[in-house]
Legacy VTK file of the C-alpha trace (Angstrom):
# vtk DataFile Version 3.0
C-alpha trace
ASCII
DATASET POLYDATA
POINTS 420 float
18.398 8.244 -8.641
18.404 8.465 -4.743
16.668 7.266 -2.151
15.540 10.578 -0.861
16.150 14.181 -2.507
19.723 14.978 -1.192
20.565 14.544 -5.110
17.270 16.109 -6.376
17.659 18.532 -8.839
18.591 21.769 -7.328
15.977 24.833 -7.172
16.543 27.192 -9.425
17.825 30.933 -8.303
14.814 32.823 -8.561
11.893 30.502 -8.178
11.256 30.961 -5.121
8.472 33.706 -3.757
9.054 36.413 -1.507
8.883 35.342 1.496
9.782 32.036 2.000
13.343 32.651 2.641
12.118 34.105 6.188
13.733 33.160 8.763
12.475 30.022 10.906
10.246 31.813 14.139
9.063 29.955 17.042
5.233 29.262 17.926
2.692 27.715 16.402
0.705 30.472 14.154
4.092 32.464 12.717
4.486 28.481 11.163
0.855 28.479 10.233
1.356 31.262 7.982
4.376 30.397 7.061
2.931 27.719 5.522
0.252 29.777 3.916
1.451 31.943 2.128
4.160 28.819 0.867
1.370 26.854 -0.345
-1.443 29.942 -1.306
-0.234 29.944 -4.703
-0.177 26.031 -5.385
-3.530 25.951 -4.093
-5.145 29.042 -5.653
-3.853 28.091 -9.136
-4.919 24.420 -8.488
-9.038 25.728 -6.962
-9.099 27.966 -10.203
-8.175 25.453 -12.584
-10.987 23.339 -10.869
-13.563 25.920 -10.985
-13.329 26.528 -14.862
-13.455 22.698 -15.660
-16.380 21.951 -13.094
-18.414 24.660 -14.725
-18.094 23.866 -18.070
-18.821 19.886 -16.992
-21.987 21.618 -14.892
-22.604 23.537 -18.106
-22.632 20.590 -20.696
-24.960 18.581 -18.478
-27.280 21.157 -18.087
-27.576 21.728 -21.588
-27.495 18.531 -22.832
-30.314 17.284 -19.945
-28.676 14.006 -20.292
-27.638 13.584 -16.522
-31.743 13.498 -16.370
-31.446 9.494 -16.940
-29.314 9.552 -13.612
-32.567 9.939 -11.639
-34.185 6.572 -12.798
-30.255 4.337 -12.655
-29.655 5.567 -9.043
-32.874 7.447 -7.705
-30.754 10.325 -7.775
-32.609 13.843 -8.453
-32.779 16.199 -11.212
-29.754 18.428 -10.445
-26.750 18.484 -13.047
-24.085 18.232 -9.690
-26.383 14.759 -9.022
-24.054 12.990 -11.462
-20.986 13.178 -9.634
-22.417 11.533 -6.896
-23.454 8.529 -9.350
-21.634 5.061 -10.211
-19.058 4.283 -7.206
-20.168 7.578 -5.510
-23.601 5.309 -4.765
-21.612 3.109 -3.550
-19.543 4.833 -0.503
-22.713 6.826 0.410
-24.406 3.068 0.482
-21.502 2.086 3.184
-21.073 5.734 5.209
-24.885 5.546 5.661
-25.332 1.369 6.107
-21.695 -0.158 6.896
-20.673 -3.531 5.173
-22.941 -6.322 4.368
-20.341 -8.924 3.154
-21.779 -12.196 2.275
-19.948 -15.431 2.659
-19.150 -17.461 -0.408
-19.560 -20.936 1.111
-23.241 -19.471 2.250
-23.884 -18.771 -1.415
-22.838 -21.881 -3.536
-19.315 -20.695 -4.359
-17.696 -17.562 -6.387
-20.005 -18.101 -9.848
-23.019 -16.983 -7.180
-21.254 -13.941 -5.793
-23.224 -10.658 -6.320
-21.487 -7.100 -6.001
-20.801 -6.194 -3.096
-19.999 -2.948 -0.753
-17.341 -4.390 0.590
-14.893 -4.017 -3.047
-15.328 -0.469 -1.764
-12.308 0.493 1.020
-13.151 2.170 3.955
-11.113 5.125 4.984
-12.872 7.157 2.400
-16.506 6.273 3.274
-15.458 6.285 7.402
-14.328 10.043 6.910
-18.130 11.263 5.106
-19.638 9.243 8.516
-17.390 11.635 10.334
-18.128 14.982 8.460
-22.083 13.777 8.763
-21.445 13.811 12.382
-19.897 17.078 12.844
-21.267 18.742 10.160
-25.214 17.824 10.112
-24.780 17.005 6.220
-26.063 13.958 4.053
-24.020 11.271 1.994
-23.308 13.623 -0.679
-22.556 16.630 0.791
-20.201 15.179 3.250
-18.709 12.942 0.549
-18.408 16.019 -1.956
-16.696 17.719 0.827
-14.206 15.385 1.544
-13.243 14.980 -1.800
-12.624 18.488 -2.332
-10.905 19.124 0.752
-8.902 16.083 -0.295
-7.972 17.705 -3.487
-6.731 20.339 -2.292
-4.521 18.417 0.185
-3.371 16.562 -2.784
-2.356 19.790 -4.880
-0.375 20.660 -1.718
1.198 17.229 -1.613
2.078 17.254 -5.500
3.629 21.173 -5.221
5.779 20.273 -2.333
7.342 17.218 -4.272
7.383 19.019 -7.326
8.907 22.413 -5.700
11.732 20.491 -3.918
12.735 19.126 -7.341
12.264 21.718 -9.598
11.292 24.806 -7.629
8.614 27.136 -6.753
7.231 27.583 -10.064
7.298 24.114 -10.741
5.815 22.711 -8.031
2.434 25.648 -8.781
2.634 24.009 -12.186
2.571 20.606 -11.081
-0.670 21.121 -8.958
-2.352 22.959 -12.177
-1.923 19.446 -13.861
-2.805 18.036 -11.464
-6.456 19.626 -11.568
-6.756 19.005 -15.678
-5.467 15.640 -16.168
-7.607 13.236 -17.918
-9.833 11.470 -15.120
-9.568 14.611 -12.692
-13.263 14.776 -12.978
-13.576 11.887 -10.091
-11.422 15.130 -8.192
-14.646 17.179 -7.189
-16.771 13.639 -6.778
-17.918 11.219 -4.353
-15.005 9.429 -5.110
-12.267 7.935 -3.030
-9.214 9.015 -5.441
-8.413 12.717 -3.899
-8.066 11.145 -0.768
-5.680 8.426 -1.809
-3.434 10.871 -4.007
-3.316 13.154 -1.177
-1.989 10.006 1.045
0.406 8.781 -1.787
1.876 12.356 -2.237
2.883 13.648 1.281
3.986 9.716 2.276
6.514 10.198 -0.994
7.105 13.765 0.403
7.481 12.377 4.121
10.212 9.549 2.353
11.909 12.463 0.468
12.676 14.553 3.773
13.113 11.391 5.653
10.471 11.478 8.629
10.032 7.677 7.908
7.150 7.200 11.026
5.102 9.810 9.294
5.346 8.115 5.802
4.390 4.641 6.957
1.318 6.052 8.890
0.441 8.238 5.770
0.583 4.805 3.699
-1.001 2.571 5.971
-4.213 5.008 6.056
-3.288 4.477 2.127
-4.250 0.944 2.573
-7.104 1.652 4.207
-7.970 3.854 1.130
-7.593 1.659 -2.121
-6.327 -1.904 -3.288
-3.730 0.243 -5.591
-2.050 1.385 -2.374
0.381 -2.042 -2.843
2.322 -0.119 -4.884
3.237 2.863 -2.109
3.834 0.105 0.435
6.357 -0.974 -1.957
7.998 2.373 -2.821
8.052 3.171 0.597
9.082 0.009 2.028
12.224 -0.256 -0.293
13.428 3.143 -0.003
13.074 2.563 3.796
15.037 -0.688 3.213
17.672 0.738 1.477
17.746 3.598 4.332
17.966 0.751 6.523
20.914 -1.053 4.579
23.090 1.939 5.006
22.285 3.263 8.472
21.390 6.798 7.593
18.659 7.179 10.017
18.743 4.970 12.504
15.678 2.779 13.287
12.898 5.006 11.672
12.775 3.362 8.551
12.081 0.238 9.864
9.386 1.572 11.381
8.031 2.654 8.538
8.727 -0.490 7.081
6.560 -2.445 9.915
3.806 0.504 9.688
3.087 0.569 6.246
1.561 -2.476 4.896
-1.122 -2.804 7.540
-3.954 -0.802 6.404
-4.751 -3.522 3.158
-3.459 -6.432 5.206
-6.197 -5.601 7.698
-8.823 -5.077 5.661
-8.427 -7.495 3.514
-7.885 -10.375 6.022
-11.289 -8.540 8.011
-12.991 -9.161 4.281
-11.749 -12.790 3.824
-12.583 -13.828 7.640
-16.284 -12.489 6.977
-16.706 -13.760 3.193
-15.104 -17.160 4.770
-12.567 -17.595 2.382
-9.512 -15.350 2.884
-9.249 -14.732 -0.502
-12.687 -13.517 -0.691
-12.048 -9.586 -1.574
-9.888 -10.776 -4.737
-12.734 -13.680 -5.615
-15.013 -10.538 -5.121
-13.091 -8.356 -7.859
-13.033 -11.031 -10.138
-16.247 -12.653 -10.544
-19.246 -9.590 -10.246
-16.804 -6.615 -10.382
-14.622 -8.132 -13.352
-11.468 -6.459 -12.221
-8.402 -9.082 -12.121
-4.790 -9.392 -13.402
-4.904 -10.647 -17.324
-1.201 -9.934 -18.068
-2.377 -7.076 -20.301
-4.598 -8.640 -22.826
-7.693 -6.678 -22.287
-6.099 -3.776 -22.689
-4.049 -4.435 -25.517
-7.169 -6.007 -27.138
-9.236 -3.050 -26.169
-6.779 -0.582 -27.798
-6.235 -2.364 -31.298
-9.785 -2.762 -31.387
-10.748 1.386 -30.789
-7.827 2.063 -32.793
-9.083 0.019 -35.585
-12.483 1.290 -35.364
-14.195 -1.158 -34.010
-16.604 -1.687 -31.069
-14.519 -3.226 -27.888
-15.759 -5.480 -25.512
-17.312 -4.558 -22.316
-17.899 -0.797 -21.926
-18.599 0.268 -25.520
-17.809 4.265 -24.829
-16.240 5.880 -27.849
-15.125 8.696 -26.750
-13.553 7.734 -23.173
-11.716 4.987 -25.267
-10.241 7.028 -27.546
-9.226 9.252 -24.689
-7.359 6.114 -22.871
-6.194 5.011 -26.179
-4.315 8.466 -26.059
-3.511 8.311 -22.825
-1.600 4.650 -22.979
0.435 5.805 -26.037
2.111 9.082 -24.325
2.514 7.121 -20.982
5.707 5.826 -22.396
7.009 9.241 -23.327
5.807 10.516 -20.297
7.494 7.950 -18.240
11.084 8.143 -20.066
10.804 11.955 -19.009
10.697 11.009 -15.609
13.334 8.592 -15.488
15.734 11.722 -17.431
14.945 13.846 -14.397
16.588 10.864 -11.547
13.967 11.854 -9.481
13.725 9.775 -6.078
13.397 6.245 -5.896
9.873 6.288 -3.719
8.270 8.331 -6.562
10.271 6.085 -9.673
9.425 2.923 -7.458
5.571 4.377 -6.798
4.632 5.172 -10.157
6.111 2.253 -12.545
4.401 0.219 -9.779
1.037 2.081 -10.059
1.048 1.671 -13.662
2.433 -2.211 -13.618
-0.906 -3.096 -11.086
-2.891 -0.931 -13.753
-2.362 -1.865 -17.447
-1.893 -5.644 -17.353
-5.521 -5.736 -15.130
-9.056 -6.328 -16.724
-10.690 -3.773 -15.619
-13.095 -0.976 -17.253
-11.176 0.590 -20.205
-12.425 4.015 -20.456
-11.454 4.435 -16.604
-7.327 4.125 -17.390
-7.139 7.847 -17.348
-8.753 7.430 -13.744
-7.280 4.225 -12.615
-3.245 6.261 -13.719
-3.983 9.555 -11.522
-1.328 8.874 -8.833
1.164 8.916 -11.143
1.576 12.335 -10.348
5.581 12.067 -10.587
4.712 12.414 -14.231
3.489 15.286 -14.035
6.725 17.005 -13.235
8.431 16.907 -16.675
5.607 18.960 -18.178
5.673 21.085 -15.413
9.691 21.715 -15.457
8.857 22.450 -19.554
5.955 25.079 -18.930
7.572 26.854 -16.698
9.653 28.457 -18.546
6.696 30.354 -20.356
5.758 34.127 -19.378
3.216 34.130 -16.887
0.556 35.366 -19.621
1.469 32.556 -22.022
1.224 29.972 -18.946
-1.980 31.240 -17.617
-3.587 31.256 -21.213
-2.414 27.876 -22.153
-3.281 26.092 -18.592
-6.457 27.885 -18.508
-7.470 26.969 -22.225
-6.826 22.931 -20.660
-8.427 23.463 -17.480
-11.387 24.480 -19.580
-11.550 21.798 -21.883
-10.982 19.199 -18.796
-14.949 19.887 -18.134
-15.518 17.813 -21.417
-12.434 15.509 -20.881
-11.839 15.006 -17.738
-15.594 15.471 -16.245
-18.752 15.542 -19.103
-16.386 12.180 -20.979
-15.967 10.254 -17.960
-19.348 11.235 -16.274
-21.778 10.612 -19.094
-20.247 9.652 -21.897
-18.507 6.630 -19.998
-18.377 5.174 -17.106
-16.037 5.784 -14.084
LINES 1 421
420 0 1 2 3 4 5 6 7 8 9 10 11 12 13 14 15 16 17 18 19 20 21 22 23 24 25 26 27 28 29 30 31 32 33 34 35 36 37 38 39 40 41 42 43 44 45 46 47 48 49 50 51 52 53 54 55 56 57 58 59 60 61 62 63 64 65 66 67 68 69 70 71 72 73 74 75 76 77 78 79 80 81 82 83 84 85 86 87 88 89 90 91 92 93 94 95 96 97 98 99 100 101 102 103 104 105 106 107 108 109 110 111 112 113 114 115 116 117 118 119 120 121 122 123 124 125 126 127 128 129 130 131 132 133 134 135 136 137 138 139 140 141 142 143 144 145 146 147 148 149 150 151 152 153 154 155 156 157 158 159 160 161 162 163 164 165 166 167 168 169 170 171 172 173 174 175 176 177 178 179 180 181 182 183 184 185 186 187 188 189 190 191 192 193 194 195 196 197 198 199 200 201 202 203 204 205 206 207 208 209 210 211 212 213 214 215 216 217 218 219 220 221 222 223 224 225 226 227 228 229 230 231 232 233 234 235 236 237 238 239 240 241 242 243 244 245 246 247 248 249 250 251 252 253 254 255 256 257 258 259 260 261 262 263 264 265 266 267 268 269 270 271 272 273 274 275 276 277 278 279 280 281 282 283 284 285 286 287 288 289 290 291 292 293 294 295 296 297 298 299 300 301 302 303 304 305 306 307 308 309 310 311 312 313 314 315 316 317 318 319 320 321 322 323 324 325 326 327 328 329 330 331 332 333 334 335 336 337 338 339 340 341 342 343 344 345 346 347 348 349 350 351 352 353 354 355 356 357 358 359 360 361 362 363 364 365 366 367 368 369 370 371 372 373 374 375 376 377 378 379 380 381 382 383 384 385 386 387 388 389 390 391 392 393 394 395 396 397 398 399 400 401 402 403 404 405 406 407 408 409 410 411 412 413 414 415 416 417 418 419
């Protein structure tokens, strides 16, 4: 594997659309559309996809009436869309609106007295819906649903231009589809802070592959600003830019992007541990009322022997979202193995056996793994390299047939029948 794509796999003769062997023009707009009509199809496949699984999700709830139950948990109202704005959506629309309350642990009798708290919550996501609010006169939701969307699509864009410069045009189109249907994309189109974050993670890796290392340790120190998980792009980024480094290939960016990087999570969470007053107050935090710390893997091996064998797991008891993660952790091997065949880059080998390491051997809520593993989109370019060699008609049948069933998977599962 290299450090950036110099030995990626080479595009395929063919895969490429008309058009975007034109010639390079000068100004501003003729780049603009270059662009365009580059990404049009990523992005069109990848909104489609989206549309067919958020109906039948909106579809299922509004049959079922169960997202009715929403209104009395978080004073929510009686629309089916309400939902997606529920669990940790409450939350950021709590801080966008309010800001941070964080309380000190010494004030409250030490970390057995902590009580959840905004601040677990990271702050790029929740500082962009105050800005939409501003310029766009809209509420919590709204603005939060509309950065999450918008940040979906930047992340389809993201994924097809890693995928396309390793497998091709086709690929890369594919690779966004997935993208849209893989189990937990439901938190996609959701106040949720993940579409944001993947859409960080995948043009840093991008910016790593083509080697504009200032632009990839900006991209991953907003990343840190984003979610705790981002320690594993610092890492992929910072070593590839190390290595870079080691054999003087391009001069003293990737040190910058070495020195850029890890700031956005060292900041906030030495601003969280000097106003908790105890600088390890965010991780004291996570482990006492939000139950989220490292275990080495036994809740999550428990937790799987336990669905597998029938039985009723400890903390969330959601059939049907464990079974899903159960499935889930068993390809992940496979899945992995095909990305190590392919010798992709070392930022997106180094970012996604990271991701997964910080994931798995965490306690943490169960039925959210297929959430918790949705930057590991280098895994999603196997499968993509394998459909594409499928007639159009036989691709679009078989990706729309998932994106379909991803409203019950990936949105109705995680929404109502779990938690995420």
């Amino acid at each position: 594997m290299s450090t950036t794509s110099g030995t990626a796999q080479e595009i395929r003769e063919g895969d490429t659309p008309a058009g975007l062997q034109a010639p390079a023009t000068d100004g501003r707009w003729p780049r603009i559309r270059q662009w365009a009509i580059r990404l049009a199809p990523a992005l069109g496949a990848f909104g489609a996809a989206k549309l067919v699984g958020f109906a039948v999700f909106m579809y299922l709830l509004h049959w079922s009436k169960d997202f009715l139950h929403k209104q009395a948990v978080w004073g929510g109202g009686a629309r089916p869309w309400d939902v997606v704005g529920s669990w940790d959506g409450w939350w950021y629309q709590d801080v966008a609106a309010h800001g941070y309350h964080p309380q000190s642990i010494a004030a409250v009798g030490g970390i057995e007295h902590i009580s959840q708290n905004s601040v677990a919550f990271f702050p790029a996501y929740p500082a962009m819906i105050r800005v939409v609010m501003a310029c766009t006169g809209l509420g919590t939701y709204g603005a939060g649903m509309l950065v999450a969307i918008l940040g979906s699509f930047a992340a389809a864009a993201g994924i097809y231009m890693v995928a396309a410069r390793l497998g091709g045009h086709r690929t890369g189109v594919i690779a966004a589809v997935i993208w849209a249907v893989f189990p937990g994309s439901g938190v996609e189109w959701a106040v949720y802070s993940d579409s944001m974050f993947v859409a960080l993670s995948a043009w840093a890796c991008y910016a790593v592959m083509t080697r504009h290392w200032v632009a990839a340790g900006i991209l991953t120190c907003i990343a840190g600003l984003n979610r705790p998980t981002a320690g594993a792009l610092i890492a992929a980024v910072g070593l590839t830019a190390l290595i870079a480094l080691i054999r003087r290939t391009d001069g003293w960016r990737p040190l910058a992007a070495i020195l850029i990087a890890p700031w956005g999570l060292i900041g906030y969470l030495g601003w969280v541990g000097y106003r908790m007053g105890d600088m390890g107050g965010y991780f004291a935090l996570q482990r006492g009322p939000w139950s989220h710390y490292f275990d080495f893997g036994q809740y999550t091996f428990e937790t799987a022997r336990d669905v597998m064998l029938g039985y009723a797991p400890k903390g969330a008891n959601c059939p049907v979202p464990n079974m899903i993660a159960v499935m889930l952790l068993l390809a992940l091997p496979c899945l992995v193995v095909l990305m190590l065949r392919m010798r992709p880059p070392l930022v997106l080998v180094v970012f996604t056996l990271l991701t997964i390491a910080l994931v798995l051997p965490s306690f943490q809520l169960f039925p959210n793994l297929s959430r918790y593993l949705l930057p590991t989109f280098p895994l999603y370019i196997p499968l993509a390299m394998a459909l594409r060699r499928l007639k159009l008609s036989s691709l679009i049948i078989v990706l729309g047939v998932v994106a379909a069933a991803s409203g019950w998977y990936a949105g109705y599962a995680l929404f109502e029948l779990g938690i995420p």
